[in-house]
N, CA, C and O atoms as a printed pandas DataFrame, in Angstrom:
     atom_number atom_name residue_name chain_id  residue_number  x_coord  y_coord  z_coord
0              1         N          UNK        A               1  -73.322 -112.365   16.821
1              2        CA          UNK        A               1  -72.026 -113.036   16.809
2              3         C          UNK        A               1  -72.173 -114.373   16.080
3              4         O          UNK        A               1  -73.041 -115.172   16.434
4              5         N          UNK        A               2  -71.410 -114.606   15.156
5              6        CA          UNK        A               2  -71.535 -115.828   14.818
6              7         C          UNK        A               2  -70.379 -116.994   15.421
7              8         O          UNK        A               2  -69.249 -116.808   15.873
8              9         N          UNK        A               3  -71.157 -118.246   15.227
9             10        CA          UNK        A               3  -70.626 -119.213   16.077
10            11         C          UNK        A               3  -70.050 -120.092   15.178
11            12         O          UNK        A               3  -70.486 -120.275   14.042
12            13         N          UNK        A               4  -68.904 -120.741   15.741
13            14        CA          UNK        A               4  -68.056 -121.508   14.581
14            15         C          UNK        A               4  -67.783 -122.966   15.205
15            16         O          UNK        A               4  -67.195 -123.085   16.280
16            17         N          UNK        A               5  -68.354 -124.323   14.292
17            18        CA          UNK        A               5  -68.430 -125.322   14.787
18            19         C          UNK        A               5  -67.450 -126.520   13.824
19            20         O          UNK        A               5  -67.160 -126.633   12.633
20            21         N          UNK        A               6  -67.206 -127.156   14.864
21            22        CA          UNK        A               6  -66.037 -128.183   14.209
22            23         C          UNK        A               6  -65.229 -127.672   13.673
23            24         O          UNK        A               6  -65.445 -127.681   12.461
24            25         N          UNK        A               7  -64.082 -127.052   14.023
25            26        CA          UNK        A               7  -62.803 -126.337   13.811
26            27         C          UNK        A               7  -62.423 -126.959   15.286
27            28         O          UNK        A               7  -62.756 -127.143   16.457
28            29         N          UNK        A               8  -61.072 -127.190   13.848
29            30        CA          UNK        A               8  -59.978 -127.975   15.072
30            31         C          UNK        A               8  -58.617 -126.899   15.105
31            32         O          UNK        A               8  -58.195 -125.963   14.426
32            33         N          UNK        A               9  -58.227 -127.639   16.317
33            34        CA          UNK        A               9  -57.065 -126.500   16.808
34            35         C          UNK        A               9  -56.133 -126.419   15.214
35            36         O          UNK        A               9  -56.167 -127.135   14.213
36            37         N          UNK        A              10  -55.424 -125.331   15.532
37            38        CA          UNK        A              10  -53.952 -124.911   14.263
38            39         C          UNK        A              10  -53.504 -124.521   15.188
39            40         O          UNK        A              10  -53.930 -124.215   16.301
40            41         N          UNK        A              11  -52.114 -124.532   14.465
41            42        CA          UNK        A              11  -50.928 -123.820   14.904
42            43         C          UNK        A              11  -50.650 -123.052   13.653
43            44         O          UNK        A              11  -50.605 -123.432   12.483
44            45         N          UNK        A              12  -50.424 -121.520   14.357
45            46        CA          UNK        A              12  -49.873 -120.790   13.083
46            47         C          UNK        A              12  -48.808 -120.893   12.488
47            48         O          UNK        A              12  -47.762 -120.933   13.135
48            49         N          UNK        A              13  -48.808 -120.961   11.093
49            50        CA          UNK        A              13  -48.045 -121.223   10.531
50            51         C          UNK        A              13  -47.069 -120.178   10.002
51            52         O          UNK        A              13  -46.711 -120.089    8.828
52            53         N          UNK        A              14  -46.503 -119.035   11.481
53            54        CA          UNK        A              14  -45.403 -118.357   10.749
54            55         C          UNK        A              14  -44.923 -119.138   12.166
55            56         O          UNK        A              14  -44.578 -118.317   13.016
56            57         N          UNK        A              15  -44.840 -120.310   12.537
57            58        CA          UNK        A              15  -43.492 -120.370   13.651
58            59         C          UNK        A              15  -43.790 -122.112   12.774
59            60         O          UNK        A              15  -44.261 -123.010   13.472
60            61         N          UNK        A              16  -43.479 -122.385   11.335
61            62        CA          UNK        A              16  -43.660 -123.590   11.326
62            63         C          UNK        A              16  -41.895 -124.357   10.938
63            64         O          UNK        A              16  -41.483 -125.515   11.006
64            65         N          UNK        A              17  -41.172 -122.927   10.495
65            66        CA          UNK        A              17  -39.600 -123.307   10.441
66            67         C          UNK        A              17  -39.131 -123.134   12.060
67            68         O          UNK        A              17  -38.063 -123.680   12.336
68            69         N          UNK        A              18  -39.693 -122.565   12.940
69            70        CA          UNK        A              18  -39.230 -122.944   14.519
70            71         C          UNK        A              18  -39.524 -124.479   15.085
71            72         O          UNK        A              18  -38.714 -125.212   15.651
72            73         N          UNK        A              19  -40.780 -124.728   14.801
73            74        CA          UNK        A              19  -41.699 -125.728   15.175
74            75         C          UNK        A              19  -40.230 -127.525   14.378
75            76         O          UNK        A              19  -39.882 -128.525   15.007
76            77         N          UNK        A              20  -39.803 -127.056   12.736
77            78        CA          UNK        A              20  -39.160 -127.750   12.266
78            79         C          UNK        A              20  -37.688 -128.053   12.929
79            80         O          UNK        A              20  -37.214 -129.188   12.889
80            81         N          UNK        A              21  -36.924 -126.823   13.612
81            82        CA          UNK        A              21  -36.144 -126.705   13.895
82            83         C          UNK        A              21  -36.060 -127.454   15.544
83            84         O          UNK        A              21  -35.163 -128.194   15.948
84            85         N          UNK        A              22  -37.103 -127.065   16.191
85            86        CA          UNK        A              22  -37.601 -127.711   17.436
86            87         C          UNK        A              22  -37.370 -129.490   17.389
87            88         O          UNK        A              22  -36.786 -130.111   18.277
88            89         N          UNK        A              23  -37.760 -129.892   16.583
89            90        CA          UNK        A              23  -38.194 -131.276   16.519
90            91         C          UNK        A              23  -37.219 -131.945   15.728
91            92         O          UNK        A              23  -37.432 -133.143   15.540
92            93         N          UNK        A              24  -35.754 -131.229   15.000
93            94        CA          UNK        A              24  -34.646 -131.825   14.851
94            95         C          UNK        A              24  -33.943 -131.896   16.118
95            96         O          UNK        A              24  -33.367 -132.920   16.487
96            97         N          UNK        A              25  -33.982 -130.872   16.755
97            98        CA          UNK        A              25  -32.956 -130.268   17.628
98            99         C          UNK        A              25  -33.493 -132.048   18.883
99           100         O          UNK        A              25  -32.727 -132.988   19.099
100          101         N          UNK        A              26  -34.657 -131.941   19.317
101          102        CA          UNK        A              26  -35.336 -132.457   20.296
102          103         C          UNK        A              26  -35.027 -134.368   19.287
103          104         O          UNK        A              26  -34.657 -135.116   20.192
104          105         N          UNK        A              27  -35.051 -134.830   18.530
105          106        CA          UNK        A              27  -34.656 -136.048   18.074
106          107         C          UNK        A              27  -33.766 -136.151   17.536
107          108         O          UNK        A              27  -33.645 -137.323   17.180
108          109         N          UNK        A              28  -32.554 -135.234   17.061
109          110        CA          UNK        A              28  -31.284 -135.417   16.980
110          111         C          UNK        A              28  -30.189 -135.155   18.571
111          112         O          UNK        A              28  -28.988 -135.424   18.533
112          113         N          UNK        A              29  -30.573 -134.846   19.298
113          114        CA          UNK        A              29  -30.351 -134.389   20.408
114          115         C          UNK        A              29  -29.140 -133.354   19.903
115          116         O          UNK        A              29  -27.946 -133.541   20.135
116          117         N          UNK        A              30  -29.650 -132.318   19.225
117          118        CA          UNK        A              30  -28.513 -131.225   18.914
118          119         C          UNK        A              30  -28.748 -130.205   19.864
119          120         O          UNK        A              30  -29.252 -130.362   20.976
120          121         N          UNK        A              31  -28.241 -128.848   19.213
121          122        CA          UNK        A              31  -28.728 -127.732   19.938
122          123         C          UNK        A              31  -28.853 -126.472   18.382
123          124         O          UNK        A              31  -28.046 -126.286   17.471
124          125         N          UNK        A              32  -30.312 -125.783   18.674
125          126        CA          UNK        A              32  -30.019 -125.091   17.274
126          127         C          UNK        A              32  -28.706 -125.032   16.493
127          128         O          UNK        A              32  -28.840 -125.584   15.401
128          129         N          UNK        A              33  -27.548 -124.567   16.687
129          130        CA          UNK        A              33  -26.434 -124.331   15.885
130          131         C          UNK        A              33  -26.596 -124.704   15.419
131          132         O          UNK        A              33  -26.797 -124.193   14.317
132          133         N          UNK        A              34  -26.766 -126.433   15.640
133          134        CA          UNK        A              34  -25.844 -127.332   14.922
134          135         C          UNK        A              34  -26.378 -127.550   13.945
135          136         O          UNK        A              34  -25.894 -127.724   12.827
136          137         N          UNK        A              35  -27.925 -127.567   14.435
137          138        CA          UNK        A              35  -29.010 -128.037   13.058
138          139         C          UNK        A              35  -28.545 -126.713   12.271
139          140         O          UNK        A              35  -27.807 -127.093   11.362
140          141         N          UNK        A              36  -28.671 -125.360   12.251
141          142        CA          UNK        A              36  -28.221 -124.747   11.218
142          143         C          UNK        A              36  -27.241 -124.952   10.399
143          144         O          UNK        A              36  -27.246 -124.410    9.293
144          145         N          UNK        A              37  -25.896 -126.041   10.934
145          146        CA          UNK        A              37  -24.909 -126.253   10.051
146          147         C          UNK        A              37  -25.198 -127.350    9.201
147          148         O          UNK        A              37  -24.365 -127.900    8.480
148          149         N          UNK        A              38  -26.508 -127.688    9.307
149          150        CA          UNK        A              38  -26.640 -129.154    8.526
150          151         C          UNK        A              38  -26.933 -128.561    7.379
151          152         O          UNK        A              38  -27.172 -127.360    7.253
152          153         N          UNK        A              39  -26.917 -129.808    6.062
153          154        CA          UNK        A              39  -27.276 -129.074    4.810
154          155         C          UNK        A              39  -28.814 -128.990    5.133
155          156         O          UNK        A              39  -29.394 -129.387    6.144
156          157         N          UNK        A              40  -29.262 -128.451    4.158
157          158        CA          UNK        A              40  -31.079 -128.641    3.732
158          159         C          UNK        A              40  -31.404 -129.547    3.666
159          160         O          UNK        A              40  -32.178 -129.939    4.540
160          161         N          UNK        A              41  -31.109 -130.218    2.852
161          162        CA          UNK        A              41  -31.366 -131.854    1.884
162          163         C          UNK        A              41  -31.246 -132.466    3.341
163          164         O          UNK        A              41  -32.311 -132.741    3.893
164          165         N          UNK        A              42  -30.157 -132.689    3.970
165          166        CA          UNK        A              42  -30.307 -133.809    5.538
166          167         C          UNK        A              42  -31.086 -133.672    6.260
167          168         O          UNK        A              42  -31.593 -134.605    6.882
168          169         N          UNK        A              43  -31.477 -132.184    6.412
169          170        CA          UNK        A              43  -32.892 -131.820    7.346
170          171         C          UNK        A              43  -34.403 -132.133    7.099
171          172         O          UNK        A              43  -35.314 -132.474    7.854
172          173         N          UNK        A              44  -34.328 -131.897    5.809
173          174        CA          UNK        A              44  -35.665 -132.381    5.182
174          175         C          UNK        A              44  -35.805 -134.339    5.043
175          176         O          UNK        A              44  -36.888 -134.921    5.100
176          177         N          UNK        A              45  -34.726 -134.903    4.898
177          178        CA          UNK        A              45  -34.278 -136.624    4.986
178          179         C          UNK        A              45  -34.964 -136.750    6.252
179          180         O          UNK        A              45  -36.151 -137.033    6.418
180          181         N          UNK        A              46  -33.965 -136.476    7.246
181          182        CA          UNK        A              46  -34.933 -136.364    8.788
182          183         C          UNK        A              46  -36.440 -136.156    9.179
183          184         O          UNK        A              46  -37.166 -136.688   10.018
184          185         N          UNK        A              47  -36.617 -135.199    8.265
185          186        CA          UNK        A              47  -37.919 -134.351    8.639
186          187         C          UNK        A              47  -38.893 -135.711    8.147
187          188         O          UNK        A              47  -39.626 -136.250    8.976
188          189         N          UNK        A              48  -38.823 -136.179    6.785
189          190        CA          UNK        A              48  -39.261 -137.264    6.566
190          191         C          UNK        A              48  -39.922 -138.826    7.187
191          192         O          UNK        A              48  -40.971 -139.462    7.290
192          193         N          UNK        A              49  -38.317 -138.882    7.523
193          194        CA          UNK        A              49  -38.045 -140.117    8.444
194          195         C          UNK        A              49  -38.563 -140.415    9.183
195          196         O          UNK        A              49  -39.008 -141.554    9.321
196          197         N          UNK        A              50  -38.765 -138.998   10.340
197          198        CA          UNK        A              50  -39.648 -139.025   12.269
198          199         C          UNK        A              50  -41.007 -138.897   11.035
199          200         O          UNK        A              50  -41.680 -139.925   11.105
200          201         N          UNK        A              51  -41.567 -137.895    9.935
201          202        CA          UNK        A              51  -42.746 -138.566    9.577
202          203         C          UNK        A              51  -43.477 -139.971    9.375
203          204         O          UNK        A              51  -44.582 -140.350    9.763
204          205         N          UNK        A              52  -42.458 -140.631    8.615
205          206        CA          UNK        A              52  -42.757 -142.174    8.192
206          207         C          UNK        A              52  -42.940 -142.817    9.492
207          208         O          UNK        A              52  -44.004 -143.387    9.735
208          209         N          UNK        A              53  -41.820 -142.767   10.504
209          210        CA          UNK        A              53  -41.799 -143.712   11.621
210          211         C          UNK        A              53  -43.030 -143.209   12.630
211          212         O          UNK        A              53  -43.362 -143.974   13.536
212          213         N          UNK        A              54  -43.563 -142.203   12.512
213          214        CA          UNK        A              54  -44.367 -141.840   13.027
214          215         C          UNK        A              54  -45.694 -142.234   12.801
215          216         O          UNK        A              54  -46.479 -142.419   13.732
216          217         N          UNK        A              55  -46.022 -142.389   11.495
217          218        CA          UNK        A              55  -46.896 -143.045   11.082
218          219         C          UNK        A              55  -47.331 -144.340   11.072
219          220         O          UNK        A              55  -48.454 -144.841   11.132
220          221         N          UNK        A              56  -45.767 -144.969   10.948
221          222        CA          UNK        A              56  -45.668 -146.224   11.004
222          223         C          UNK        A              56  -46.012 -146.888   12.931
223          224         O          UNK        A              56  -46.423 -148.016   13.204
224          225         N          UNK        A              57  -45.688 -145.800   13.926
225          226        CA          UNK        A              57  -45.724 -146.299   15.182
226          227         C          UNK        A              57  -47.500 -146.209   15.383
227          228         O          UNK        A              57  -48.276 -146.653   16.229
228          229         N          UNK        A              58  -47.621 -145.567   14.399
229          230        CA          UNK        A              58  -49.309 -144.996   15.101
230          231         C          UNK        A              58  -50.326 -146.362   14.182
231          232         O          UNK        A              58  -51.249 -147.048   14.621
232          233         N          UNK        A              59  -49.705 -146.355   12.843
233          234        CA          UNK        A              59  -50.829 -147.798   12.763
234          235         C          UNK        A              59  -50.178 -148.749   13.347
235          236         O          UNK        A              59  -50.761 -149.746   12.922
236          237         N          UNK        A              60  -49.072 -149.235   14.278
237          238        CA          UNK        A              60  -49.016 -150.362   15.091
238          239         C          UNK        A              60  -49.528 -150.271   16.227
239          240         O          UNK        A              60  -49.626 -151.312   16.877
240          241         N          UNK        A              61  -49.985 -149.062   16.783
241          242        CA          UNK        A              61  -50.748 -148.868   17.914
242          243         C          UNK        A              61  -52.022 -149.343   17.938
243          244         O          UNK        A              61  -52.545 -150.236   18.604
244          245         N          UNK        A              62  -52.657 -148.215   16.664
245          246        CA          UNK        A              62  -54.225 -148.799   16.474
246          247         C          UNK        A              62  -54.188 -149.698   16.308
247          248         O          UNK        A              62  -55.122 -150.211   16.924
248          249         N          UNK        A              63  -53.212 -150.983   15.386
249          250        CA          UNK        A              63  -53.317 -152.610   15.041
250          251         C          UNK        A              63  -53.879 -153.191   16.598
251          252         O          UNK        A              63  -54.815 -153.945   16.863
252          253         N          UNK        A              64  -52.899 -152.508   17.468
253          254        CA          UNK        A              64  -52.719 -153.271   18.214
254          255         C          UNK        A              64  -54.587 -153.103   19.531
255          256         O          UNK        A              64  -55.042 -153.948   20.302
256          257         N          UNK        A              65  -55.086 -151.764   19.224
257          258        CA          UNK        A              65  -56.288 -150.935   20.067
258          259         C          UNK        A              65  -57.445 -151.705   18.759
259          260         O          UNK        A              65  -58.590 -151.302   18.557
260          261         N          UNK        A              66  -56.928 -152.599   18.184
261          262        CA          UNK        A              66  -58.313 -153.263   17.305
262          263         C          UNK        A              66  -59.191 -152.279   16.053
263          264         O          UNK        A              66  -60.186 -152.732   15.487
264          265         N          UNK        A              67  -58.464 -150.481   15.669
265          266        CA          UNK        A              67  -58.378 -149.940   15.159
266          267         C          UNK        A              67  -57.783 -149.558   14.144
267          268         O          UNK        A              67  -56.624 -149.167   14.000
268          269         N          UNK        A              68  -59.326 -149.788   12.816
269          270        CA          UNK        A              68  -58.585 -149.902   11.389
270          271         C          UNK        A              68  -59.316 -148.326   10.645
271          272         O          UNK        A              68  -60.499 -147.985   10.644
272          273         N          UNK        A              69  -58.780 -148.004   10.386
273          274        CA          UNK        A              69  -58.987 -146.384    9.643
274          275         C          UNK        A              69  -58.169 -146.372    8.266
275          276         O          UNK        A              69  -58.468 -145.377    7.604
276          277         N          UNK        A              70  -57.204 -147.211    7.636
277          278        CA          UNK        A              70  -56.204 -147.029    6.988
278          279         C          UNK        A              70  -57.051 -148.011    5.484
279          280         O          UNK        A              70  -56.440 -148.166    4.427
């Protein structure tokens, strides 16, 4: 048997338009529908946005845990 080292978790990537849809629904406080009635272009703006701010909350964290990686 071979053994497999340093592999980090995944998530498969055929639930990654659920996973997208999840995480409008859950920070727009919609309910699927609605996100389906949005255009593309606004969903992907969003999708963006919780990226940037996300990033942006996580190096003010480490700033703040004395942690520089960036």
């Amino acid at each position: 048997m071979e053994q497999k080292k340093n592999e980090t978790a995944t998530f498969n990537d055929d639930w990654l338009w659920h996973t997208i849809i999840f995480r409008l629904c859950k920070e727009l406080n919609y309910i699927p529908e609605q996100i389906y009635d949005l255009v593309l272009t606004s969903c992907l703006d969003w999708m963006s946005f919780f990226k940037d701010r996300d990033e942006y909350e996580q190096k003010l964290a480490d700033q703040q845990k004395g942690i520089t990686r960036y």
